[in-house]
C-alpha positions as MATLAB code, in Angstrom:
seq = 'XXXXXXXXXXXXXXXXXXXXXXXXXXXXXXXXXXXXXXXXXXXXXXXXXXXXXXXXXXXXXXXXXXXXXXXXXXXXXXXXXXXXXXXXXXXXXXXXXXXXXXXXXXXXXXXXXXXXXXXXXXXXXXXXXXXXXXXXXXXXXXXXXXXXXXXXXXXXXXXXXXXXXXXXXXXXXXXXXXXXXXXXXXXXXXXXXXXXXXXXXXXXXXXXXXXXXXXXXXXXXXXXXXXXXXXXXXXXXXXXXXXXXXXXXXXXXXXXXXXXXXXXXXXXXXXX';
ca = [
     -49.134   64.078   71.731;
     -48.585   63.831   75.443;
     -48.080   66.265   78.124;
     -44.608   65.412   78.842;
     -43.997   65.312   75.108;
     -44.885   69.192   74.810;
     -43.223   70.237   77.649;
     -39.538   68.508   76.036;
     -40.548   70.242   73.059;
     -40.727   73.786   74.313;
     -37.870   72.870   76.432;
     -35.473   72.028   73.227;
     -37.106   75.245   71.595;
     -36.219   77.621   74.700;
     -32.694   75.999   75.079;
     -32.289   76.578   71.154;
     -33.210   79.974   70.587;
     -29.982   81.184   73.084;
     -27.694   80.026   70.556;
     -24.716   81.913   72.771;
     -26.123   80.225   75.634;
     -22.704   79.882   78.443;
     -20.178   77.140   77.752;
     -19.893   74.938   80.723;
     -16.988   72.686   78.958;
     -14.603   73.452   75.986;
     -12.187   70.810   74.735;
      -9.828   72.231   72.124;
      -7.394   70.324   69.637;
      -7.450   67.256   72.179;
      -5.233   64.261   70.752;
      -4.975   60.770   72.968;
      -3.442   57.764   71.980;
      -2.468   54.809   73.117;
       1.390   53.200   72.103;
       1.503   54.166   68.467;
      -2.434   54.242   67.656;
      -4.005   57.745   68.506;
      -7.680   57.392   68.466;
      -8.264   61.260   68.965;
      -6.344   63.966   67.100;
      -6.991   67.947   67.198;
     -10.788   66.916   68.578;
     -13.053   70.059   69.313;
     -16.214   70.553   71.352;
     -18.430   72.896   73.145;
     -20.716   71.818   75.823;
     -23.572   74.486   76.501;
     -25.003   74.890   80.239;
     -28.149   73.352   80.915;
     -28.020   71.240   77.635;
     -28.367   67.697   77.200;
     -25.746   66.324   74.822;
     -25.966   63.670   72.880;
     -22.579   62.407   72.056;
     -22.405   59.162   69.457;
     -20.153   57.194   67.352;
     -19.115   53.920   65.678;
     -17.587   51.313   68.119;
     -14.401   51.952   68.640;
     -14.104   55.760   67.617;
     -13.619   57.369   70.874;
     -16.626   58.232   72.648;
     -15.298   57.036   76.131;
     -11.734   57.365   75.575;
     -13.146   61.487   75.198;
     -14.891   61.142   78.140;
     -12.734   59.381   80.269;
     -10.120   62.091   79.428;
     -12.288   65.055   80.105;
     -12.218   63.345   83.506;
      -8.211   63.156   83.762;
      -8.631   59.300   83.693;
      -6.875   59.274   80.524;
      -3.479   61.348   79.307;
      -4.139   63.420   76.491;
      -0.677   64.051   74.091;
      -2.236   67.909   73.319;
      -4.939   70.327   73.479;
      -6.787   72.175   76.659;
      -9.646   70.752   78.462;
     -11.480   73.808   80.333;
     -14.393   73.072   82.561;
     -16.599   75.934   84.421;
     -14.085   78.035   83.148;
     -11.093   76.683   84.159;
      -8.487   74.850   82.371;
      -7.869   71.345   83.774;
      -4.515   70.948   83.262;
      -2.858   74.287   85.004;
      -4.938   73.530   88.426;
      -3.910   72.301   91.814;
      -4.750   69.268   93.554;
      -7.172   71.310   95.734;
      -8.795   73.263   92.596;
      -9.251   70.158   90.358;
     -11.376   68.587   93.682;
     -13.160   71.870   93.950;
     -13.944   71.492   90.188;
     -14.808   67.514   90.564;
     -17.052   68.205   93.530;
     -19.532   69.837   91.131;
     -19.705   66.865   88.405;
     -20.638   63.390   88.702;
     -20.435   60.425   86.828;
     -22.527   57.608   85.340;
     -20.158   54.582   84.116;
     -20.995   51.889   82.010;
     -22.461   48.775   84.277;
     -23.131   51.046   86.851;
     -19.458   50.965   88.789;
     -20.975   50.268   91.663;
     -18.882   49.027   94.689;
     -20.228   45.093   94.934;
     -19.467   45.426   98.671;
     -21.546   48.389   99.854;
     -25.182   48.754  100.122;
     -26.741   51.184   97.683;
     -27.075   53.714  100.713;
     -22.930   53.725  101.262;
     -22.161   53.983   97.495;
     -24.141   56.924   97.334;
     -22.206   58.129  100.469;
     -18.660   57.322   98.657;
     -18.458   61.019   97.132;
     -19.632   62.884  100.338;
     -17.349   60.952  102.402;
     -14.649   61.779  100.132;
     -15.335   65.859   99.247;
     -17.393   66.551  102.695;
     -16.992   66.503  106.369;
     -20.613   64.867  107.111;
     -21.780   63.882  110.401;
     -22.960   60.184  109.809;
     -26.895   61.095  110.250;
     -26.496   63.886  107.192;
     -25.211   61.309  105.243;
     -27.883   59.033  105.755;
     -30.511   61.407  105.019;
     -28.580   62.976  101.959;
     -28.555   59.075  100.875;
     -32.238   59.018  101.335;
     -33.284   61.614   99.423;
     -31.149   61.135   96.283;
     -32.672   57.444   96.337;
     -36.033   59.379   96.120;
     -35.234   61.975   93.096;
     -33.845   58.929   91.564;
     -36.926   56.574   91.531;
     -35.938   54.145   93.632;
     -37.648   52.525   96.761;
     -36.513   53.450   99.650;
     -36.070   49.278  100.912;
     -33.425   49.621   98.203;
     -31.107   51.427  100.407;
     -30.008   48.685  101.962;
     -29.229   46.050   99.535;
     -25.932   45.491   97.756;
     -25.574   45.789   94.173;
     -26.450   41.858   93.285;
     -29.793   42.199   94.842;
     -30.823   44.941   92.768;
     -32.157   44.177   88.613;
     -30.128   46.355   85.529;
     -32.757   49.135   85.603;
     -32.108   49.559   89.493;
     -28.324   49.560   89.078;
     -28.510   52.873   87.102;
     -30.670   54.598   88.978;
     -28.480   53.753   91.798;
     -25.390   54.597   90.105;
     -27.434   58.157   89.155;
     -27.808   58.678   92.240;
     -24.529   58.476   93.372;
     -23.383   60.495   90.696;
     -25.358   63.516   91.999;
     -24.544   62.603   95.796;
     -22.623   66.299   95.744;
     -25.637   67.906   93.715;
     -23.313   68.515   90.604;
     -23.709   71.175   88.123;
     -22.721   68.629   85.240;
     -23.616   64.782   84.783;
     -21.326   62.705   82.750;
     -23.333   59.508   81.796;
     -21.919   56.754   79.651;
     -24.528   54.432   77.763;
     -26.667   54.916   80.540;
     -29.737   52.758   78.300;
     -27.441   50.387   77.598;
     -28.642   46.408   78.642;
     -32.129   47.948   79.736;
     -35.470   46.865   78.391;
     -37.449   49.023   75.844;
     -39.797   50.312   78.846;
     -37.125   50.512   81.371;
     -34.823   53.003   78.865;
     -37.346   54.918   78.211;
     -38.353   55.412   81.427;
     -34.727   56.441   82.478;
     -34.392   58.396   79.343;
     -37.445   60.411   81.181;
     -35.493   60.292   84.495;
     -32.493   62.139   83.219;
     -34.934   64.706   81.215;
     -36.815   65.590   84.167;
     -33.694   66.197   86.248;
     -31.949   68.349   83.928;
     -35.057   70.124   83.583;
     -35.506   70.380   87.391;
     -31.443   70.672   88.614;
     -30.931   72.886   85.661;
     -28.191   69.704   85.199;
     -26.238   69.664   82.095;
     -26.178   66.378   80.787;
     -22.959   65.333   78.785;
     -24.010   61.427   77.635;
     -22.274   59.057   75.345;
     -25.418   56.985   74.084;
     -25.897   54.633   70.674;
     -29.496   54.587   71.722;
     -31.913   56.088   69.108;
     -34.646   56.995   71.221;
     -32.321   58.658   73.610;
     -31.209   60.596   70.934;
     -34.557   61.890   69.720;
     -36.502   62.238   72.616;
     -34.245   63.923   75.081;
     -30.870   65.659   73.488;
     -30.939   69.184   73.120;
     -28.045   68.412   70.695;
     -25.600   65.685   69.293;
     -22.332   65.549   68.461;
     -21.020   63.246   65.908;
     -17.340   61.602   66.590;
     -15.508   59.637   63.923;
     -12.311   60.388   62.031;
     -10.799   61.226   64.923;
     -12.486   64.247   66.035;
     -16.054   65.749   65.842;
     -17.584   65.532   62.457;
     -20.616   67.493   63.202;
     -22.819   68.856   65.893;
     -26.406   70.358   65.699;
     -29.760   69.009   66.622;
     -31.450   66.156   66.156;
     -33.379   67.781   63.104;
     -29.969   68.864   61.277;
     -28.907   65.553   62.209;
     -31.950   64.057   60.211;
     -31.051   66.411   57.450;
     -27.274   65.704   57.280;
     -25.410   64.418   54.070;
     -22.536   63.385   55.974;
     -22.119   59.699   55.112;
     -21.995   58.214   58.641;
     -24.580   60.394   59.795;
     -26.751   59.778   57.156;
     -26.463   56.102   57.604;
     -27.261   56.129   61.021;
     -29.767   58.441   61.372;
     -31.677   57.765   58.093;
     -30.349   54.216   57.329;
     -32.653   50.837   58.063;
     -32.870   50.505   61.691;
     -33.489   54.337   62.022;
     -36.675   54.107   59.632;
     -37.552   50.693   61.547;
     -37.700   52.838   64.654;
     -40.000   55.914   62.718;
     -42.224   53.179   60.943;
     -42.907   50.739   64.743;
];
């Protein structure tokens, strides 16, 4: 076993054994729907500080839709979303930005804008919460480009110059332009190479280690799962079936779980 292998491992133990560790987000009987078809109904969750959270599904159960509400880019019919403490839906325009200037967000594809450099879409968010003098902002740009990986001749290309593996760690980097306390990150792996996802999969485990970040990622990737969540939480039904670590995940009877996590591909991935 590897270095950075034992170091993950006392990291998950440390995190574990503060089972009342601080709740940094609390969603409570959340139901969203869409025309007549409500996709989430009476949903709970708990999101522990300085945890990285595994969040997975079948296609089609939720997993964004929850996300992309938690973010107030969805309506939600009922239930309280309450992030760092406060509830979402009773702030004002100026408290939600307060609250959205200390988490930042991964989207699928990357999101990045096609017409701005890498340099200026890290600069969106501080040009949009902070009063920067154009020289800050440059070297703010600069040195989230270096925490993310990428070279610094990267800066200045646009987003079709750059391969899939570069386009997340761009978008990363943007995402913690305003050095957030909490990282949304949705299917961050996903369209990468083998190599390449793990090697972001180490990214994201040495900044939450580093940041203290807590990581809040909707992921179908199996290695993701196992070599970097603290914990997972299970969506179908409707809501959250169950939640625990990877190792009560391996032991669960609950049929979806048990077919993911123990089925074919799962013991294709233990046996390679």
């Amino acid at each position: 076993m590897g270095s950075d292998e034992v170091d993950l491992e006392t990291l998950h133990a440390s995190r574990e054994r503060d089972a009342d560790a601080d709740i940094i987000l609390s969603a409570r009987d959340i139901t969203v729907g869409f025309g007549s078809k409500v996709i989430l109904q009476d949903l709970n969750l708990d999101v522990r500080r300085g945890e990285v959270l595994g969040f997975v599904g079948g296609s089609g159960t939720g997993k964004s839709v929850l996300m992309r509400t938690i973010l107030g880019l969805n309506h939600k019919r009922k239930g309280t979303i309450e992030v760092f403490g406060q509830d979402l839906s009773s702030l004002s325009s100026e408290q939600r930005r307060n609250v959205e200037r200390r988490w930042g967000v991964l989207f699928q594809q990357g999101a990045l804008f096609s017409s701005l450099t890498v340099k200026q879409n890290i600069q969106v968010p501080m040009r949009e919460h902070l009063d920067l003098s154009p020289k800050l902002m440059d070297e703010l740009a600069t040195l989230k480009i270096e925490l993310v990986g990428l070279p610094q001749d990267s800066a200045d290309k646009f987003p079709s110059e750059l391969s899939g593996g570069m386009i997340k760690r761009a978008s990363l980097a943007r995402a913690l332009a305003l050095d957030p306390d909490l990282v949304f990150l949705d299917e961050p792996t996903s369209g990468l190479d083998p190599i390449g996802a793990a090697a972001f999969d180490k990214l994201i485990a040495n900044l939450s280690e580093t940041l203290g970040l807590t990581v809040y990622m909707v992921t179908h990737d199996l290695d993701s799962l196992h070599s970097i969540c603290d914990r997972i939480a299970v969506l179908g039904e409707k809501r959250v079936l169950v939640i625990g670590t990877i190792d009560e995940m391996m032991k669960s009877d609950q049929p979806w779980v048990k077919s993911y996590f123990r089925g074919e591909r799962a013991l294709r991935r233990v046996e390679g």
